[in-house]
Residue frames relative to the residue before (quaternion, step in Angstrom):
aa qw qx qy qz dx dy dz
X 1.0000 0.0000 0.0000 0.0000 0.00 0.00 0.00
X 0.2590 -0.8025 0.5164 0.1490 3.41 -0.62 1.13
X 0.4914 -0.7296 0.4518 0.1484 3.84 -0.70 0.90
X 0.1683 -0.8510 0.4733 0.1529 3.78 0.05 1.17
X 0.5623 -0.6779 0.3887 0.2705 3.05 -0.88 1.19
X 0.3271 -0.7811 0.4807 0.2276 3.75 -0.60 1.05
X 0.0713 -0.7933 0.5478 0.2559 3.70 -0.16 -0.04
X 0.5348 -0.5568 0.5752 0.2703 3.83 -1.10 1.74
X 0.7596 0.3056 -0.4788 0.3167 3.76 -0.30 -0.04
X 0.5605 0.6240 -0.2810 0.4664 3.81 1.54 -0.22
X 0.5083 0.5647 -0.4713 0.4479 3.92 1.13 -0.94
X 0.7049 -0.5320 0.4568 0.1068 2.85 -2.11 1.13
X 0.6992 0.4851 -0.1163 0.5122 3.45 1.76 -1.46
X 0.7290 0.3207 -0.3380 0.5015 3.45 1.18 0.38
X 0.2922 -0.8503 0.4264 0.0991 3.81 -0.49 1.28
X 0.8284 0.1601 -0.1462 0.5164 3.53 1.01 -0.69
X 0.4430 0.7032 -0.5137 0.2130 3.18 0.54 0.41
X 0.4131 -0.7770 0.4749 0.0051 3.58 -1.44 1.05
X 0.0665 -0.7443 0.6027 0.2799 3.62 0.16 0.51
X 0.1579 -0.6533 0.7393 0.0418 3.30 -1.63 1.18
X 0.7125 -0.3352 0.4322 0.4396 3.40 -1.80 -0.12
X 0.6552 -0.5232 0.4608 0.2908 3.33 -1.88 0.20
X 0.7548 0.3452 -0.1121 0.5465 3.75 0.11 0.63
X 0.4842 0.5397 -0.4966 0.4770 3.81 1.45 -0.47
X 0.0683 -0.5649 0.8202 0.0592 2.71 -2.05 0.86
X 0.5477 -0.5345 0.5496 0.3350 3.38 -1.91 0.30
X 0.6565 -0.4844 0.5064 0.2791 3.08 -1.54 1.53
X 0.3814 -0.6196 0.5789 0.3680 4.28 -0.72 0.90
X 0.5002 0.6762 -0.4527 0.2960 4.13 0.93 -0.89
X 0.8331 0.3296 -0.1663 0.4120 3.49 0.92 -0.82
X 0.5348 0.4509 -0.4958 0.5146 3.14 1.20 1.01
X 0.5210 0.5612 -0.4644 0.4449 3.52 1.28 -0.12
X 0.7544 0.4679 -0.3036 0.3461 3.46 0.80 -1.50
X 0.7817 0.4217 -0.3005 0.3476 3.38 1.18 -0.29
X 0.3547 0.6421 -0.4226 0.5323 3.35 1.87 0.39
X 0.6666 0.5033 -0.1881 0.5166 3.78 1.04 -0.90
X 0.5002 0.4632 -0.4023 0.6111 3.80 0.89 -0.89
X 0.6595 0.4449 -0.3539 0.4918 4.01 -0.50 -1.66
X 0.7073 0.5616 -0.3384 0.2644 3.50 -0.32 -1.22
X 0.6700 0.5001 -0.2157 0.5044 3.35 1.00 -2.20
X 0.6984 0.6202 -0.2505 0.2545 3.75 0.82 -1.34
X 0.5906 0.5235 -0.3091 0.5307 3.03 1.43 -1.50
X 0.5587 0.6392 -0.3268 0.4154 3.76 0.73 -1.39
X 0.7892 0.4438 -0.2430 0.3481 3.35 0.47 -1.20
X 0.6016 0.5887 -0.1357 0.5226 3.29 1.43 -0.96
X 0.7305 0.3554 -0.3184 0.4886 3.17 0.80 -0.69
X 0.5069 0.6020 -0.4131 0.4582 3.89 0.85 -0.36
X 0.6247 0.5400 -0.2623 0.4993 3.88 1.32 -0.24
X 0.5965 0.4443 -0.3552 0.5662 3.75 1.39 -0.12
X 0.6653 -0.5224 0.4801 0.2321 3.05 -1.33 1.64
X 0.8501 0.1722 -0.1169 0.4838 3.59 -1.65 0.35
X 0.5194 0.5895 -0.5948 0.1702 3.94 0.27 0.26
X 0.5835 -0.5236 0.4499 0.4277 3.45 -1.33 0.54
């Protein structure tokens, strides 16, 4: 019996994954923009808790 090859972007246990080219890397811009997004959000949220300074 010959074992079909599974492909890691098809498993059930992985939700966002993307198959890119060989060699792609993520642009660094979108770890900045999403350090900033999180940042603004927490900020924003937190400005909703009684008693903050």
């Amino acid at each position: 019996m010959i074992a079909s090859a599974v492909d890691p972007a098809r498993r059930p246990d992985v939700l966002l994954r993307v198959r890119r080219a060989e060699g792609h890397e993520v642009s660094a811009w979108w770890m900045v923009g999403a350090f900033v997004g999180v940042s603004a959000a927490v900020v924003s949220l937190l400005s909703w808790v009684p008693g903050g300074a």
